[in-house]
TORVEXPA-405748 format. One record per atom (N, C-alpha, C): residue in one letter; z, x, y; atom name. Coordinates in steps of 0.1 Angstrom, whole numbers, always signed. Each point is the difference from the previous one (the first is absolute). Layout:
BEGIN
 resn    up  east north name
    A     Z     X     Y   CA
...
END
This chain:
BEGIN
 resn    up  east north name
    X  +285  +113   -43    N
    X    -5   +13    -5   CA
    X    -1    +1   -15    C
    X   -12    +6    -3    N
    X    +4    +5   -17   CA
    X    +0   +11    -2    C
    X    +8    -4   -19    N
    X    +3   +14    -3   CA
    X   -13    +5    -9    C
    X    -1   +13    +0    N
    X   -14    +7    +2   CA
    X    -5    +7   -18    C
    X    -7    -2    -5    N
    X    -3   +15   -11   CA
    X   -14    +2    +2    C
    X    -2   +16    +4    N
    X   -13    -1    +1   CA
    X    -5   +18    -8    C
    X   -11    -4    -8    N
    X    -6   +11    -9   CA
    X    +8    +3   -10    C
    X    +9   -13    -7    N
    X    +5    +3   -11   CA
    X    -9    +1   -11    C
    X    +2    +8   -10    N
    X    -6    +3   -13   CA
    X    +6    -4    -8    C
    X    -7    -8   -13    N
    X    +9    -5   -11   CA
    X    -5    +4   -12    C
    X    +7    -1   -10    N
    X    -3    +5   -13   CA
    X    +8    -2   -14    C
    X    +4    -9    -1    N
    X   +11    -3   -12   CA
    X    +1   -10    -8    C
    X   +12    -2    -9    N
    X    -4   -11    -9   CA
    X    +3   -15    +4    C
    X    +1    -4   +13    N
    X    +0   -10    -2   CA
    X    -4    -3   +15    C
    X    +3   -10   +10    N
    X    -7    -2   +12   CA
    X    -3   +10    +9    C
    X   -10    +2    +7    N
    X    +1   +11    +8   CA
    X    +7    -6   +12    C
    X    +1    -8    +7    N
    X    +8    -6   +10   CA
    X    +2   -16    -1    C
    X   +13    -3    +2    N
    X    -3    -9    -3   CA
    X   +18   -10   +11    C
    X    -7    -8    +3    N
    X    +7    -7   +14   CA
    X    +3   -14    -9    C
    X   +15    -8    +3    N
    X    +1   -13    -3   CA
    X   +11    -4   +11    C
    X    +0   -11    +3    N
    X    +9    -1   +13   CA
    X    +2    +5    +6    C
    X   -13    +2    +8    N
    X    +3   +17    +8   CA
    X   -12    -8    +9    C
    X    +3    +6   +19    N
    X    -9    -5    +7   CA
    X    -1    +7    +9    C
    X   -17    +1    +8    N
    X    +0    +7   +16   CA
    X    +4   +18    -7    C
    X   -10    +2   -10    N
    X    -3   +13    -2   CA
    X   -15    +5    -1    C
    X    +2   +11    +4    N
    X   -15    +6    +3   CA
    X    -5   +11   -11    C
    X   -12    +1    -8    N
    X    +1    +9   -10   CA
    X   -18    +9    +5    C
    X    +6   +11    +3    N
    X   -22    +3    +2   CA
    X    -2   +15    -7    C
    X   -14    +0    -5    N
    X    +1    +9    -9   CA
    X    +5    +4    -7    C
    X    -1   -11    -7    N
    X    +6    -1   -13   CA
    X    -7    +2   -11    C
    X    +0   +14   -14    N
    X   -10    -2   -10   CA
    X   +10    +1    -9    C
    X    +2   -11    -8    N
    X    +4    -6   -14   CA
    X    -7    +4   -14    C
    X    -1    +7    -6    N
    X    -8    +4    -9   CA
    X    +7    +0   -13    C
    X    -6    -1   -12    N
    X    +7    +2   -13   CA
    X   +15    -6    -4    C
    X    +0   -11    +5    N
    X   +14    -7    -2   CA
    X    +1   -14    -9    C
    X    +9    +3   -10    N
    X    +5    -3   -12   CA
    X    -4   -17    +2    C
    X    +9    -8   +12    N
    X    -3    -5    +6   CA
    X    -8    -2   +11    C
    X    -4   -11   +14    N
    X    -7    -2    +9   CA
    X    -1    +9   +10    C
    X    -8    +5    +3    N
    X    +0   +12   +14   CA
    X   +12   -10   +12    C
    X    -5    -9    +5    N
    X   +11    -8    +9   CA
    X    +0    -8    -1    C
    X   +15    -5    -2    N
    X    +3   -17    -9   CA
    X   +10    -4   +15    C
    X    -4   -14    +2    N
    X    +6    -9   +14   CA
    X    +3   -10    -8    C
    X   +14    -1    -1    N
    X    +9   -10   -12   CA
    X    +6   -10    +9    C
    X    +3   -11    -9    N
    X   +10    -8   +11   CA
    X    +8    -2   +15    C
    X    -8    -7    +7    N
    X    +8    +5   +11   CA
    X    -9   +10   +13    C
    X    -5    +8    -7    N
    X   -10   +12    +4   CA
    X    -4    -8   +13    C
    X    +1    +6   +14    N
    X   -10   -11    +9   CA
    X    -1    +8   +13    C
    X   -15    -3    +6    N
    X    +4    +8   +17   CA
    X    -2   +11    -2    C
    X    -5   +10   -12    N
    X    +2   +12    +0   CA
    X   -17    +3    -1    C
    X    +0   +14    +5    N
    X   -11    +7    +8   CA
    X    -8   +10    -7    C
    X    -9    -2   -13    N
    X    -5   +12    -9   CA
    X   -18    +6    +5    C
    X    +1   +11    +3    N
    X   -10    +4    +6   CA
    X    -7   +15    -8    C
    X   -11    +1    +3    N
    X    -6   +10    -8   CA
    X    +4    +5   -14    C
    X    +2    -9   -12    N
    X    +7    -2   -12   CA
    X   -14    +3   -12    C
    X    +7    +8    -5    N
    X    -9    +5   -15   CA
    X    +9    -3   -10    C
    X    -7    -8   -10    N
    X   +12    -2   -12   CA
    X    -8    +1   -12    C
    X    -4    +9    -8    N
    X   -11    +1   -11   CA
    X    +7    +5   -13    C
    X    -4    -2    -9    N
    X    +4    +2   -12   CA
    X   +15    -4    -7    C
    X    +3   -13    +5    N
    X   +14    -6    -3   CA
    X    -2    +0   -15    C
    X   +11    -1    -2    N
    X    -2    -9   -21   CA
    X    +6   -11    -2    C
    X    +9    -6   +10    N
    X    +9   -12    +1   CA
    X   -14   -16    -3    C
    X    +8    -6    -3    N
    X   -10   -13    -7   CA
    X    -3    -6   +16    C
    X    +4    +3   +15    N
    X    +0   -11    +9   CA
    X    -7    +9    +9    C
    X   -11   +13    -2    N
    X    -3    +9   +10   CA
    X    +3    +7   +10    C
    X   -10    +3    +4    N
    X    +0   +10   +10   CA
    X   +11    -4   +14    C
    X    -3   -10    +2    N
    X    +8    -2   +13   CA
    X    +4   -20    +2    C
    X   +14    +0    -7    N
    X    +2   -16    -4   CA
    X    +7   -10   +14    C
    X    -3    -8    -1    N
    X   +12    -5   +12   CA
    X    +3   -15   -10    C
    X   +14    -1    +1    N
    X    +5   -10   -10   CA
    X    +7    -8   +14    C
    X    +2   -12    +2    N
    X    +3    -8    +5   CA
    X    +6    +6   +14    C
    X    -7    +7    +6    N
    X    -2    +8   +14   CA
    X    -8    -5    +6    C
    X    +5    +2   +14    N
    X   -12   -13   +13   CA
    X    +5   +12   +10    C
    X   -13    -5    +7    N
    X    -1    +4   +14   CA
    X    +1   +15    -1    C
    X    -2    +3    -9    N
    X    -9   +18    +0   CA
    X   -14    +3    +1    C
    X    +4   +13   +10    N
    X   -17    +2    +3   CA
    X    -4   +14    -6    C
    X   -13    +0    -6    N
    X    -3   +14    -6   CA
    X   -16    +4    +3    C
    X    -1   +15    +7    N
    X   -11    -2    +4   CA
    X    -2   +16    -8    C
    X   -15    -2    +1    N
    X    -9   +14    -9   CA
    X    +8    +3   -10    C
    X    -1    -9   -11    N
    X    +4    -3    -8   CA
    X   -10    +8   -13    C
    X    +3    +8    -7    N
    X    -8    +3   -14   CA
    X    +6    +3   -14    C
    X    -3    -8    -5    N
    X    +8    -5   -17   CA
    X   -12    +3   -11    C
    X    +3   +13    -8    N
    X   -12    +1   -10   CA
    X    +7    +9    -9    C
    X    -5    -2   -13    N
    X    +2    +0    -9   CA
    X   +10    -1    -6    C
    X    +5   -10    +2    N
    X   +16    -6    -9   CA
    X    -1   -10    -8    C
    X   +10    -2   -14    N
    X    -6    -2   -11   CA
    X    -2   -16    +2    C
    X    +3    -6    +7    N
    X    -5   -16    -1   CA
    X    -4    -6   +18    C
    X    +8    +1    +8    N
    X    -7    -4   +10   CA
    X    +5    +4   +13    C
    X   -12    +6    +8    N
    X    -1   +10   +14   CA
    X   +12   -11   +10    C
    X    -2   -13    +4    N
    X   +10    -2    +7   CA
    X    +2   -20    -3    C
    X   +16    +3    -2    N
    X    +0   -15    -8   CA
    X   +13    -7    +9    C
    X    -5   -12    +1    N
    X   +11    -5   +14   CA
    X    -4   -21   -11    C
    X   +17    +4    +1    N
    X    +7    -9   -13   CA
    X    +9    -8    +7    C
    X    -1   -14    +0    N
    X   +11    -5   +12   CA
    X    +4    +2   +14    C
    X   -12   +11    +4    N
    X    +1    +4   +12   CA
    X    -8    -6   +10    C
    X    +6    -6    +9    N
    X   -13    -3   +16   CA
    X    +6    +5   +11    C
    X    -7    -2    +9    N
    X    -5    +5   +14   CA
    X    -4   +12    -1    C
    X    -4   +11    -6    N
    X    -1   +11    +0   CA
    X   -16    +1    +9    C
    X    -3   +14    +4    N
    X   -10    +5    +9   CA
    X    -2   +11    -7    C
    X    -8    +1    -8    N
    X   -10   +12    -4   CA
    X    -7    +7    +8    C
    X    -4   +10    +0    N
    X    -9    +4   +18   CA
    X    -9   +16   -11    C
    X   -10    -5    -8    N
    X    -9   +15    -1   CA
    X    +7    +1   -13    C
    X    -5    -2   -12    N
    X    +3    -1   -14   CA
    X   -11    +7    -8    C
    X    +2   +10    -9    N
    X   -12    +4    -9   CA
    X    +7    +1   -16    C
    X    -6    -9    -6    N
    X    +6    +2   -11   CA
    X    -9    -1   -13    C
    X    +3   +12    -6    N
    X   -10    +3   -11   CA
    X    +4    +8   -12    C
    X    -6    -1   -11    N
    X    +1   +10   -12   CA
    X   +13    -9    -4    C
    X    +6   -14    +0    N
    X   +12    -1    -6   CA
    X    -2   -10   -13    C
    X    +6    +4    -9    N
    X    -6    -3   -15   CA
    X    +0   -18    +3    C
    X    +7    -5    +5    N
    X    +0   -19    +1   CA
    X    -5    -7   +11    C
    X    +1    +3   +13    N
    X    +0    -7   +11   CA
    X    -3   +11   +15    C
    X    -6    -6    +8    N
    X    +0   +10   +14   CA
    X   +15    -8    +4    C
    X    -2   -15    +0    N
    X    +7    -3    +8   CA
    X    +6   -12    -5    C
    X   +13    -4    -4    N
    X    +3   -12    -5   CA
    X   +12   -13    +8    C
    X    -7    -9    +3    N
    X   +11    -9    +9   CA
    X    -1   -14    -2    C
    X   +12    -1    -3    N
    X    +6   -12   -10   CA
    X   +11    -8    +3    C
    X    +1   -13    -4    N
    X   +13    -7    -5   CA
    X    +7    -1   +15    C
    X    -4    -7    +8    N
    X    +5    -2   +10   CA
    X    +2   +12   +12    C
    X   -11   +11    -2    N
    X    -3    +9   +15   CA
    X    -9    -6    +8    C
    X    +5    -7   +12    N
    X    -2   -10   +10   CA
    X    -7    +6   +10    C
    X    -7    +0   +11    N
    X    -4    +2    +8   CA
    X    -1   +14    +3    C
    X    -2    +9    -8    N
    X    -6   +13    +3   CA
    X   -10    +4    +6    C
    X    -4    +7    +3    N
    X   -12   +11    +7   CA
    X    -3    +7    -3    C
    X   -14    +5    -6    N
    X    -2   +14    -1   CA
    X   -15    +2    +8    C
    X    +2   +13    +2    N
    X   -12    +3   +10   CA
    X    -6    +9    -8    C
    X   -16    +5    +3    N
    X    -1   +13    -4   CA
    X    +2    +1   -15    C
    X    -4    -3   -13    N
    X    +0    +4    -5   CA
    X    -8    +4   -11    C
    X    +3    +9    -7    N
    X    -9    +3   -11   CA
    X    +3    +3   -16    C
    X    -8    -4    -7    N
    X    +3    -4   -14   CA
    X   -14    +8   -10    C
    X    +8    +8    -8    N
    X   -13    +6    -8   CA
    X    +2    +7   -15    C
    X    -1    -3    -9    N
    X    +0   +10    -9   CA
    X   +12    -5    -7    C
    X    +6   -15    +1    N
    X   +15    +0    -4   CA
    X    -4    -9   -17    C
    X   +10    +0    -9    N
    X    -4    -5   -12   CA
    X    -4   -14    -2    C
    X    +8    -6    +7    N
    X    -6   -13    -4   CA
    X    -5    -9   +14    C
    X    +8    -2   +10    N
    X    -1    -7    +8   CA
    X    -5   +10   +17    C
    X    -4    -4    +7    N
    X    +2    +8   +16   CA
    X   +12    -6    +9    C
    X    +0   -19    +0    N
    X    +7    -2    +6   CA
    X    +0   -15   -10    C
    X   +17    +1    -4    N
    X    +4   -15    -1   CA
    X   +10    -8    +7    C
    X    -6   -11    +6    N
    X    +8    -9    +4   CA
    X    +2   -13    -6    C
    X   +15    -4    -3    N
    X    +2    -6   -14   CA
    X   +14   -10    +5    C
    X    -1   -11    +2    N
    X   +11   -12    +4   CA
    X    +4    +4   +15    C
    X    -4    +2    +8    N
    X    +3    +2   +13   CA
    X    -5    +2   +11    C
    X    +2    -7   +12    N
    X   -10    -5    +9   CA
    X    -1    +5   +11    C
    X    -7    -8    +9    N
    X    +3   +10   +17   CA
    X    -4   +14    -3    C
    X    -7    +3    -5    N
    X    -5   +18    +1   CA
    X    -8    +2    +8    C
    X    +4    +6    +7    N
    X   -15    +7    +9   CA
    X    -6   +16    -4    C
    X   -12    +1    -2    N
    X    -5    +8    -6   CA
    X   -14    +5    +8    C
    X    +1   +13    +7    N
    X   -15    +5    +9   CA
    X    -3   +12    -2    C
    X   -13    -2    +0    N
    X    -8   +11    -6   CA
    X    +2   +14    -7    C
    X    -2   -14   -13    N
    X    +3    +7   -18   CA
    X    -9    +6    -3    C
    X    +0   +10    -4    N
    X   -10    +3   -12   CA
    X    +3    +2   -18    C
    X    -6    -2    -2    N
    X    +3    +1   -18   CA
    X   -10    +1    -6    C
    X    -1   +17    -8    N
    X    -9    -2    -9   CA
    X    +1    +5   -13    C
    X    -9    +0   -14    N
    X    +2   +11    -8   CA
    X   +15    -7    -9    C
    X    +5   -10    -1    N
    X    +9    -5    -5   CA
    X    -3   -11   -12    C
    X    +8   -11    -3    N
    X    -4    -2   -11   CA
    X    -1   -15    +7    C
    X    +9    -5    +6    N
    X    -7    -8   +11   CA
    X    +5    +4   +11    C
    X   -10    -3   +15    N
    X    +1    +5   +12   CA
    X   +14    -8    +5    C
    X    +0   -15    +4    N
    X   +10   -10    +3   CA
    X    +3    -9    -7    C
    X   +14    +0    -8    N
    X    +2   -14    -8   CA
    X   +10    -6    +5    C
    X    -2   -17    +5    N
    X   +10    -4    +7   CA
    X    +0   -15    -9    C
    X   +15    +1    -1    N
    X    +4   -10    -8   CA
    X   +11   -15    -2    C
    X    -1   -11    +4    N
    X    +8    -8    +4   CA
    X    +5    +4   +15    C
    X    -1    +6    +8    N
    X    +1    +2   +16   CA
    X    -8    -9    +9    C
    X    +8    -1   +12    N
    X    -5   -12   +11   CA
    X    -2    +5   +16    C
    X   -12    -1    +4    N
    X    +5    +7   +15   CA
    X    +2   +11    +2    C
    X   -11    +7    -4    N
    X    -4   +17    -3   CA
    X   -12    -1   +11    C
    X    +0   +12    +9    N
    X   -13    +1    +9   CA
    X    -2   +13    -4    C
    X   -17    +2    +1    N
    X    -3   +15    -6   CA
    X   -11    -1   +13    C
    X    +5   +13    +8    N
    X    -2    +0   +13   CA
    X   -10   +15    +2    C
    X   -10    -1   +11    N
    X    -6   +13    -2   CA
    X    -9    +4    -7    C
    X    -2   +15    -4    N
    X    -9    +6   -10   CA
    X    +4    -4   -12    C
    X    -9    -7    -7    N
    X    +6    -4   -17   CA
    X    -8   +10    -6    C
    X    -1    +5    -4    N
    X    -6   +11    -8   CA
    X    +3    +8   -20    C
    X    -5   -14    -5    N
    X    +1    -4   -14   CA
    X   -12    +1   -13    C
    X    +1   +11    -4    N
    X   -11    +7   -11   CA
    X    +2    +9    -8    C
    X   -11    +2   -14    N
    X    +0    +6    -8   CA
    X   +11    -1   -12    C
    X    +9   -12    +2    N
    X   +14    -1    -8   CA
    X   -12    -5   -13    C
    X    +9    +7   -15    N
    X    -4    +0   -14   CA
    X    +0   -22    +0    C
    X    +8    -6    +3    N
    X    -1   -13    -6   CA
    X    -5   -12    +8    C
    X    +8    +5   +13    N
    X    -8   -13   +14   CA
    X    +8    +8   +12    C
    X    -5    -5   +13    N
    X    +5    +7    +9   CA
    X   +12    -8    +7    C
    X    -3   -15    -1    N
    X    +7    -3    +2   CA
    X    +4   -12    -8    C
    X   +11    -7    -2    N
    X    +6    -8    -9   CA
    X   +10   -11    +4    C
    X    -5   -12    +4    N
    X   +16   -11    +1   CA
    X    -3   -10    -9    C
    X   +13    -3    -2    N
    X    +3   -11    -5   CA
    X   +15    -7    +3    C
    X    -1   -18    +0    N
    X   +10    -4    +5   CA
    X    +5    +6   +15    C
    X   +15   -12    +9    N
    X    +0    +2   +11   CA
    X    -9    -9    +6    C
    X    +5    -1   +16    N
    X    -8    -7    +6   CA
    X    -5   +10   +13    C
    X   -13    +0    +9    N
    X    -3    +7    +7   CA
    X    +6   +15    -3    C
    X    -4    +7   -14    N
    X    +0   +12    -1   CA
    X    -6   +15    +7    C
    X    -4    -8   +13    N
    X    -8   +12    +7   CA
    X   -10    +7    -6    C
    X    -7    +2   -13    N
    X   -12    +3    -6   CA
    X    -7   -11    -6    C
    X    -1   -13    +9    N
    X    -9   -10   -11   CA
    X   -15    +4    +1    C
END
């Protein structure tokens, strides 16, 4: 069984929620708004846990809107991260995760940033538009599965970087970004050659 928070409201100076060795929790309707720090931060440990219909916009924390730091096996669905001061959703050391229905936009750095060993992820469904520099980066980390993206209106649509064994599955749907839509370099079988 989990333990439950649902239609919490946040607002303060520093995380709006925030879980670390903590597992098999369920969070829905959840809007994170104006927080010092990340709307929802999944720290250490973080695993198994259940985030559903989540709004996290206007963070000020340097790791956005909604971070997962060396957290696996969380699933987050209808997902929307916009306008926080560097990036809508950033998963750092993290794999297995399942994204399910992501919109991320208006965020001054990144829609979406995943790095440095986030393994085997998923994301479904998603969309990227209007964010400062990037829509979606994928940057040293492999096994991503990624279906029907869209990205536009960014500075680039897809930049994937030193990563191996990336499938981009579905509707790809990549235009109008200010510099290129899409961008690799380095890695082997980076799923956008």
């Amino acid at each position: 069984e989990r333990d439950g928070l649902i239609a919490a409201e946040s607002n303060n100076s520093g995380n709006g929620v925030y879980l670390a060795n903590s597992t098999n929790n369920a969070i829905t309707g959840l809007r994170a708004s104006n927080n010092g720090g990340s709307g929802v931060f999944l720290d250490n440990g973080a695993a198994d846990n259940i985030l559903a219909d989540v709004t996290a916009s206007n963070s000020g924390g340097s790791n956005g809107g909604v971070y997962l730091y060396g957290a696996w096996d969380n699933t987050l669905t209808n997902l929307t991260v916009s306008g926080n001061s560097t990036y809508g959703l950033y998963l750092y050391a993290a794999p297995n995760n399942v994204i399910a229905g992501l919109t991320a936009s208006n965020n001054t750095s990144m829609g979406v940033w995943i790095g440095l060993s986030a393994n085997y992820n998923t994301l479904t469904g998603v969309t990227l538009s209007n964010n400062g520099s990037i829509g979606l980066y994928l940057g040293s980390s492999s096994n991503t599965t990624l279906a029907d993206l869209a990205s536009s209106n960014n500075n680039y649509g897809i930049y994937v970087s030193n990563s191996s064994n990336n499938t981009f599955t579905g509707l790809l749907k990549v235009g109008t970004n200010t510099t290129q839509d899409c961008y690799v370099v380095g890695g082997t079988s980076p799923g956008l050659d």
